[in-house]
Z-matrix of the N, CA and C atoms (Angstrom, degrees):
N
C 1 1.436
C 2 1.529 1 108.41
N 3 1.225 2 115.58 1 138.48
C 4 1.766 3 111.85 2 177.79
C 5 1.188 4 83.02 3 -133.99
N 6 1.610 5 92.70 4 169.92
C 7 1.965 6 114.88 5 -145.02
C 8 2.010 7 78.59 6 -138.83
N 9 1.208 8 110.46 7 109.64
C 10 1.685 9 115.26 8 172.60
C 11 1.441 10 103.07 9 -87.93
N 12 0.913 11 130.04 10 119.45
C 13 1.294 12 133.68 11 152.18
C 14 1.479 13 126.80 12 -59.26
N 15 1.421 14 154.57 13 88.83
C 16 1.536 15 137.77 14 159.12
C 17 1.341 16 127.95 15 -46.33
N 18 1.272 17 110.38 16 155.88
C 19 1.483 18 111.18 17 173.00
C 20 1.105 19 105.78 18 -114.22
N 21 1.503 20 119.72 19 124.75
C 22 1.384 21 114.26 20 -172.50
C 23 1.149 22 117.54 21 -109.79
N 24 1.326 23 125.75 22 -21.65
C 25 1.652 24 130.78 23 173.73
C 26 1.557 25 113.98 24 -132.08
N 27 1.039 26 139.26 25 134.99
C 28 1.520 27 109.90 26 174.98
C 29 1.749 28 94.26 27 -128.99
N 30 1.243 29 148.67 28 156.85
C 31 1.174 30 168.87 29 162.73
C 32 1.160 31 127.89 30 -139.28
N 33 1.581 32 120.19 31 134.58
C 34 1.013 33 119.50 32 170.57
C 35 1.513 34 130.37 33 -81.33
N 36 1.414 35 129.20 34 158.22
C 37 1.147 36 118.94 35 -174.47
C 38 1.366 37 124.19 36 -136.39
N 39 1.237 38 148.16 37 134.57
C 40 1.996 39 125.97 38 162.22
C 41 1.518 40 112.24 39 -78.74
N 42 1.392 41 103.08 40 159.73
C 43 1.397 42 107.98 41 -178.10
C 44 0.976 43 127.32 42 -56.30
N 45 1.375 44 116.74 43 -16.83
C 46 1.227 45 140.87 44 -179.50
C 47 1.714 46 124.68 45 -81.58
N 48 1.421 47 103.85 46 -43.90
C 49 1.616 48 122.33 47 148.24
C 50 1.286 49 118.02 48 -37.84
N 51 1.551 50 118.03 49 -61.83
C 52 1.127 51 154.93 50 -159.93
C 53 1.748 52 103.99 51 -56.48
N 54 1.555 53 108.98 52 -54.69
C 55 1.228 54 147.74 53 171.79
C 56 1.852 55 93.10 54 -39.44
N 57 1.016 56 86.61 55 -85.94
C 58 1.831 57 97.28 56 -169.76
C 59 1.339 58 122.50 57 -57.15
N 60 1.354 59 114.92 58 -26.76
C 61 1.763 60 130.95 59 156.80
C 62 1.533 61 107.31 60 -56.02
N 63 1.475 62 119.52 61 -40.92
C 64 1.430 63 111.59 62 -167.11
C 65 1.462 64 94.39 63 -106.48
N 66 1.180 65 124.77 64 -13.49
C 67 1.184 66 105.08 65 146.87
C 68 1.521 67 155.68 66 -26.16
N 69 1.636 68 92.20 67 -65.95
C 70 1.212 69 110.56 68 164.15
C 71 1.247 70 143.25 69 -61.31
N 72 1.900 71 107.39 70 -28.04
C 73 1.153 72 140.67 71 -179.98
C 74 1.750 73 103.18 72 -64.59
N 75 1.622 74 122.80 73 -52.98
C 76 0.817 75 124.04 74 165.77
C 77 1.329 76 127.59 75 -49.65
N 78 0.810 77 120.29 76 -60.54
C 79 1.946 78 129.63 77 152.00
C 80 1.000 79 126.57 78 -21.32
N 81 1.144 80 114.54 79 -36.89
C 82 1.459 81 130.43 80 164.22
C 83 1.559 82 110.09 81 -83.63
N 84 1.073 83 115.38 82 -48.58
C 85 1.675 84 110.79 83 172.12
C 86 1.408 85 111.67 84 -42.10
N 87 1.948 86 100.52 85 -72.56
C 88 1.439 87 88.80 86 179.00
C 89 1.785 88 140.34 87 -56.12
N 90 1.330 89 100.70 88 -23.15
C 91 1.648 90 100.97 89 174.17
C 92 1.338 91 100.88 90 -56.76
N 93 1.044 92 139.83 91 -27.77
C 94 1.955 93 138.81 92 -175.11
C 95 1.544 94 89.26 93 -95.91
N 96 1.453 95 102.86 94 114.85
C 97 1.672 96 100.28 95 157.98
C 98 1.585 97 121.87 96 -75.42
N 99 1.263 98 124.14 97 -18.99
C 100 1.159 99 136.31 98 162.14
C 101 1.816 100 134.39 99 -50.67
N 102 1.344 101 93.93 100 -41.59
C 103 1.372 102 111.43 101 -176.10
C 104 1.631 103 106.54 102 -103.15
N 105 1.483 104 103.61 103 116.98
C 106 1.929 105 112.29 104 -172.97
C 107 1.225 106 96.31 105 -114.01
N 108 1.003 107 104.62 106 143.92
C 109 1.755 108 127.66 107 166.24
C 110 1.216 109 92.29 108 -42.56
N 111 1.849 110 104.82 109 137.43
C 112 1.337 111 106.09 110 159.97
C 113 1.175 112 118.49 111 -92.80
N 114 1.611 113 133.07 112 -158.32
C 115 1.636 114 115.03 113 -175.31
C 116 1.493 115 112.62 114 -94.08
N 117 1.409 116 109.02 115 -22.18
C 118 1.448 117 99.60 116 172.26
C 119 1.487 118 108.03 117 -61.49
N 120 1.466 119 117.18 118 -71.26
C 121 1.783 120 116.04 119 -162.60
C 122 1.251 121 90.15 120 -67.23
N 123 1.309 122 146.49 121 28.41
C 124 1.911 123 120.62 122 148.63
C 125 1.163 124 102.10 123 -112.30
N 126 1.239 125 119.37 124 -2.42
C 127 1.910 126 133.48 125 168.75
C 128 1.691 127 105.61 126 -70.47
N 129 1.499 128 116.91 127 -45.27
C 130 1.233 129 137.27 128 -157.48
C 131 1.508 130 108.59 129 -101.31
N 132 1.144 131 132.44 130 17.65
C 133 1.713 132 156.37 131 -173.98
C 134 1.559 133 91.81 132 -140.09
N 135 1.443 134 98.52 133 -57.40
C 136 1.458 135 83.59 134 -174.53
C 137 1.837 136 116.41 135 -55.80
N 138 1.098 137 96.15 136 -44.33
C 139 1.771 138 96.51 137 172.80
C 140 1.210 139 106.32 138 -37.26
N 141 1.319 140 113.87 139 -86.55
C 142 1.542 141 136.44 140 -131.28
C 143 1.653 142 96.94 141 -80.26
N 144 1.325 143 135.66 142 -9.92
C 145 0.845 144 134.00 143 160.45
C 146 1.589 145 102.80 144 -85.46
N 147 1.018 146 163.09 145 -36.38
C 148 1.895 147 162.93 146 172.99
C 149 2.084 148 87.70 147 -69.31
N 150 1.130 149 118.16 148 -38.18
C 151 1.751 150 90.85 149 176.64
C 152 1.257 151 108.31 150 -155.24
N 153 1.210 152 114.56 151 64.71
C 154 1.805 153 128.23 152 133.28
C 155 1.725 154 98.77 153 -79.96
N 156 1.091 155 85.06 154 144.08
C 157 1.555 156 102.03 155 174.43
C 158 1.523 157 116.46 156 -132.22
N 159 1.077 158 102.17 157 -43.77
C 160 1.722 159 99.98 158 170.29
C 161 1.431 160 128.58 159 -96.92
N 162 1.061 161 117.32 160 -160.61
C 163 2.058 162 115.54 161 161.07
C 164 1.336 163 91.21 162 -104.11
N 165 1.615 164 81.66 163 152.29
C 166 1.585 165 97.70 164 173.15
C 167 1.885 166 117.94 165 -49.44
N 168 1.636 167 113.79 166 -55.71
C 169 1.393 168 104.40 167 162.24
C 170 1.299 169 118.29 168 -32.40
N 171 1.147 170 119.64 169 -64.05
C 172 1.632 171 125.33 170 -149.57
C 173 1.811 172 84.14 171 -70.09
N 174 1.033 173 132.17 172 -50.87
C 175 1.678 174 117.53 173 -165.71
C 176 1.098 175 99.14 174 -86.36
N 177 1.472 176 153.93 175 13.77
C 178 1.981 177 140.71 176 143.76
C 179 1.356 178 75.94 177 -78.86
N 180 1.264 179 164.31 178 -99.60
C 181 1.218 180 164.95 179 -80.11
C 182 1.315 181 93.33 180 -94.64
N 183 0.837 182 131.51 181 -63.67
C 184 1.775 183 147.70 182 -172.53
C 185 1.968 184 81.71 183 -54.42
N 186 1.035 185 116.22 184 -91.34
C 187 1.915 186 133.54 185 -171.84
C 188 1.964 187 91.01 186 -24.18
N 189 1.444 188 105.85 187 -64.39
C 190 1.361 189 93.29 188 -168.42
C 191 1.777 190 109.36 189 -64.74
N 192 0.903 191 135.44 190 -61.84
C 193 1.387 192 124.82 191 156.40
C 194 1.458 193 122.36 192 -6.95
N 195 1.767 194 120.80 193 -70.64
C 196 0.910 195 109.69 194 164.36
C 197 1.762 196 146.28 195 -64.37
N 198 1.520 197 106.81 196 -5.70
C 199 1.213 198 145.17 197 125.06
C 200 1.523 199 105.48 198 18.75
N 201 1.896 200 95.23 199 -92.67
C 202 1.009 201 148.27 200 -147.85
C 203 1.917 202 110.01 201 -52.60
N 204 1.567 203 100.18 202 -27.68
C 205 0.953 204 135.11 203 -162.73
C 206 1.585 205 112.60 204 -79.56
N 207 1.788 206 141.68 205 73.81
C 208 1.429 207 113.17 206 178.19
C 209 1.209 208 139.83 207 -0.03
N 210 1.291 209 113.77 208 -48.58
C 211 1.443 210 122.66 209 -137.66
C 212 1.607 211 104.86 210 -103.57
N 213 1.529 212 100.07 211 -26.18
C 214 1.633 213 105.04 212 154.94
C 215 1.157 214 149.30 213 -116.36
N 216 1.321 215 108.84 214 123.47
C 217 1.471 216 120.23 215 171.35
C 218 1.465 217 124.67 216 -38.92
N 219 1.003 218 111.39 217 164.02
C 220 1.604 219 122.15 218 158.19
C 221 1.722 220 124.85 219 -26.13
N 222 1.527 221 91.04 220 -93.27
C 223 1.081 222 105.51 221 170.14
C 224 2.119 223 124.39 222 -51.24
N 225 1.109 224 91.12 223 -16.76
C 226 1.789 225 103.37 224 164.03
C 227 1.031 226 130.21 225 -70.45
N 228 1.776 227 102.74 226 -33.48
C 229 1.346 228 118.99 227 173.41
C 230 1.381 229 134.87 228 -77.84
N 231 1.446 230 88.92 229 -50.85
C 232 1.978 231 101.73 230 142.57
C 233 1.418 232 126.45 231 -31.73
N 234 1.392 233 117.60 232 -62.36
C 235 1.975 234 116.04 233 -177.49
C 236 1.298 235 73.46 234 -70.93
N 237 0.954 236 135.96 235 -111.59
C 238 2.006 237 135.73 236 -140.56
C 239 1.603 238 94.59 237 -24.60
N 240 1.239 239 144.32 238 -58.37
C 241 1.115 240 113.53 239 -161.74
C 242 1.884 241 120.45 240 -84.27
N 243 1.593 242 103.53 241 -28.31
C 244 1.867 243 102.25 242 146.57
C 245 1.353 244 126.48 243 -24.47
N 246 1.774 245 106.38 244 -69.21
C 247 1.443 246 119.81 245 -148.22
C 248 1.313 247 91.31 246 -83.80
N 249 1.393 248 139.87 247 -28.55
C 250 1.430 249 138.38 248 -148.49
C 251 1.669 250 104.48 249 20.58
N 252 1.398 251 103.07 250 90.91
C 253 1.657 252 128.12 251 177.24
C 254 1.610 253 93.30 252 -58.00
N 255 1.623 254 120.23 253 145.91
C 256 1.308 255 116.63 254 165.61
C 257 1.797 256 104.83 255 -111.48
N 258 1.091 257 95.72 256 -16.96
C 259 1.787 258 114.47 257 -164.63
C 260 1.127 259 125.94 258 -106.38
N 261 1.499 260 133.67 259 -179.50
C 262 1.004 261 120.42 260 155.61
C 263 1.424 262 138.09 261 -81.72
N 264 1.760 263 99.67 262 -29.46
C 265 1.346 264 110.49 263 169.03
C 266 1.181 265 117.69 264 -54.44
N 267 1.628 266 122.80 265 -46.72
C 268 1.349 267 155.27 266 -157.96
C 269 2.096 268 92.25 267 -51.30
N 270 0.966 269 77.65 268 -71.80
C 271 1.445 270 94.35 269 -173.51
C 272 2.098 271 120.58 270 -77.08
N 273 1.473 272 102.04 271 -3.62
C 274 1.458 273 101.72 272 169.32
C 275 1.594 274 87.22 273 -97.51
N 276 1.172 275 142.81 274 -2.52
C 277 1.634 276 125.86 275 174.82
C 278 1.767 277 102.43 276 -88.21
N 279 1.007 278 135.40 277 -1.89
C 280 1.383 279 150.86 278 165.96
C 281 1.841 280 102.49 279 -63.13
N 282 1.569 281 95.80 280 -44.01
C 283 1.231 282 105.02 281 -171.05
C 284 1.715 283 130.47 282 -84.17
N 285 1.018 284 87.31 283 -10.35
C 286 1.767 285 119.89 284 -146.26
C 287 1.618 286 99.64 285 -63.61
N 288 1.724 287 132.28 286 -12.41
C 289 1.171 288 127.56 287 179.59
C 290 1.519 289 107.99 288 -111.29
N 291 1.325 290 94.72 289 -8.73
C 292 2.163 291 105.97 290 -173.06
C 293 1.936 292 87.62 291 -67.02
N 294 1.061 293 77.07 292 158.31
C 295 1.733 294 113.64 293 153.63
C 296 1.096 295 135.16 294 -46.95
N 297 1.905 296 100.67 295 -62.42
C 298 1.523 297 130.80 296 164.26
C 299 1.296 298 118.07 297 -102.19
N 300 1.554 299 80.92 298 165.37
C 301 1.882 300 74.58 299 -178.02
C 302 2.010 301 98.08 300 -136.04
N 303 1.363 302 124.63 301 170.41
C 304 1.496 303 128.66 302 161.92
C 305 0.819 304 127.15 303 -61.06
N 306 1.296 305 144.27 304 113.73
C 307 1.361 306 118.46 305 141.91
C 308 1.234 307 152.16 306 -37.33
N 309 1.313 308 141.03 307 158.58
C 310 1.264 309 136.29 308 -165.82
C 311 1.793 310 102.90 309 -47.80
N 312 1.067 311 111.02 310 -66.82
C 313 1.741 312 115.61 311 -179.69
C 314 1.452 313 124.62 312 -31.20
N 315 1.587 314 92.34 313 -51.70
C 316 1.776 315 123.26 314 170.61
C 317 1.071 316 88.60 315 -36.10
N 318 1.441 317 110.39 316 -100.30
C 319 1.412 318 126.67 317 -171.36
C 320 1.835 319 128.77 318 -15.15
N 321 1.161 320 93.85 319 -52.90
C 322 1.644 321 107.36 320 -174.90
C 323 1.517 322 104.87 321 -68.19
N 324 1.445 323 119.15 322 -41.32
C 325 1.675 324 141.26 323 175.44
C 326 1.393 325 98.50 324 -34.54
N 327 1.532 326 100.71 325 -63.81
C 328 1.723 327 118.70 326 -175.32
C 329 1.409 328 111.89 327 -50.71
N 330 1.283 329 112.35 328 -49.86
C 331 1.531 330 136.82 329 -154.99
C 332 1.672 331 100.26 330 -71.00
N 333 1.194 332 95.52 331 -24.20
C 334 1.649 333 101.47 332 -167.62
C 335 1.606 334 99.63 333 -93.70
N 336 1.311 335 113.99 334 -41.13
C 337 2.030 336 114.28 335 -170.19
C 338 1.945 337 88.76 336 -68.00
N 339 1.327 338 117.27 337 -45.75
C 340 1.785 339 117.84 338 174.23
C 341 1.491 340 103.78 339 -42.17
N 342 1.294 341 118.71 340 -58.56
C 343 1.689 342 108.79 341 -165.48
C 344 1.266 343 112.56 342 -67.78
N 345 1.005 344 120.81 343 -22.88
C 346 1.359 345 119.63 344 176.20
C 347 1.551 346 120.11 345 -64.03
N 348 1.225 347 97.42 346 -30.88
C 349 1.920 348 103.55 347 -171.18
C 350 1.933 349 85.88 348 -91.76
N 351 1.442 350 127.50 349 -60.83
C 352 1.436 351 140.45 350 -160.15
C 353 1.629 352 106.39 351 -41.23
């Protein structure tokens, strides 16, 4: 017998999003003295608290910006706004499984909407 799983919603998120979602989740744990973190979600707080870097506003703000951009997707916009690339290398390892890649201009374009939030 196999057990299929569906996917019923999928969304993207920043670590920082991510942060304040499990936030809450915890909050809710602790109001129940009964119910303890298991080891994954105190694994997964534990992350996102060691590398959030921004507020959740400021990183959709940063994502939609990078948005803005043809050449990136969604999910592109997401690692660039995680990693906050300072470089060029930084930010062609973002790229490193695509197809395509930026050009020099690209790149710097990007490099410049990052410093602004970094």
């Amino acid at each position: 017998m196999t057990i299929f799983k569906e996917k019923v919603d999928e969304e993207f998120l920043t670590v920082s999003e991510a942060k304040e979602a499990l936030a809450d989740v915890e909050a809710e744990r602790a109001a129940d003295e009964e119910r303890e973190l298991r080891y994954e979600l105190a694994r997964a707080v534990e992350h996102v608290n060691r590398f959030a870097v921004l507020d959740p506003e400021e990183s959709r703000e940063l994502v939609e910006e990078l948005l803005e951009f043809e050449q990136l997707g969604e999910p592109e916009a997401h690692k660039i706004a995680d990693l906050l690339p300072q470089s060029r290398t930084e930010l062609r390892a973002v790229f490193a499984q695509e197809r395509y890649a930026l050009s020099g201009d690209e790149l710097d374009d990007v490099l410049d909407v990052v410093a602004k939030y970094a």
